[in-house]
N, C-alpha and C positions, 0 to 999 in steps of 0.2 A: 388688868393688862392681859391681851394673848396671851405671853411667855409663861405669865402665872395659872391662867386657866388649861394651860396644855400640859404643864408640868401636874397640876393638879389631876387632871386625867388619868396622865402615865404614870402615877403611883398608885390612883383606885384601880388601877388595869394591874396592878404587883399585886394589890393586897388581893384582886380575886385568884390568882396563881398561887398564894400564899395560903388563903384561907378555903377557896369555892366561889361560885358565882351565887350560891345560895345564900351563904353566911354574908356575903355583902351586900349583896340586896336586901339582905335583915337590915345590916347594917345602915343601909344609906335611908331606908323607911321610919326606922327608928330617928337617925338624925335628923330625919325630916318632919317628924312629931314633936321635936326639941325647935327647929328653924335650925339646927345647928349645921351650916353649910360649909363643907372640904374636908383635903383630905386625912387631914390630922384627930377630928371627931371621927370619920369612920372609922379609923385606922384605930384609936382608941377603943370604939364600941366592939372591933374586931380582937382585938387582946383581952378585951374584959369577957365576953364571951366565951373565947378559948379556955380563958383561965379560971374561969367557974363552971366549964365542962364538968361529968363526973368521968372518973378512970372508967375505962371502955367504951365510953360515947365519942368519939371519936369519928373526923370525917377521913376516910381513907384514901389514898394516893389514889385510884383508880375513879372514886368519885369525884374527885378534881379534875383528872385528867379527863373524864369524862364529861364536865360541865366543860374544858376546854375545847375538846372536839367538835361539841354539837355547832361550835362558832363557825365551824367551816364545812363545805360541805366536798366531802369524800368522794372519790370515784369507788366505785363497785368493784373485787377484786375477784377474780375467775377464782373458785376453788378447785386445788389440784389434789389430787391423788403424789401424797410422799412418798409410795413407793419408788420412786423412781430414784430418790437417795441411797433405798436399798440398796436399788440396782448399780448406781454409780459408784460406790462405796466400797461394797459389798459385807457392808453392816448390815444386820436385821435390829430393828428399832422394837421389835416388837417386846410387850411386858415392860417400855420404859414406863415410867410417868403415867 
């Protein structure tokens, strides 16, 4: 059915938010050397990987968000000169961070 195949979708579209867009295209390659088709094997293959990670291999929040981005494409942003915060403020930022 559509309804099933769209649902199907919109939960491999979770589990790369979830995991990366990396780790599920492991995953869905992997399924697909099985025949094993939807969302509930990748979604498995995606847990079993996690959880046989070792401690500090780890995919990090920035790398995700970062496979999320590349999906869309950004406008170019002017970069400014902060001082102008100084100015409005009259904080000096400098030696934060």
């Amino acid at each position: 059915k559509v309804e099933h195949l769209s649902w199907q979708v919109k939960k491999i579209l979770e589990l790369v938010y979830k995991y990366g867009q990396d780790e599920v295209n492991a995953a869905i390659e992997r399924a697909l050397e099985y025949e094993a088709y939807g969302y509930s094997y990748i979604r498995n293959i995606c847990q079993e990987r996690a959880n046989t990670r070792k401690e500090g291999d780890f995919v990090s929040i920035a790398e995700i968000l970062g496979d999320m981005l590349k999906q869309y494409r950004l406008p170019e942003v002017e970069v400014r000169s902060l001082k102008i915060y100084d100015q409005i403020t009259g904080v000096s930022c400098k030696g934060w961070g």
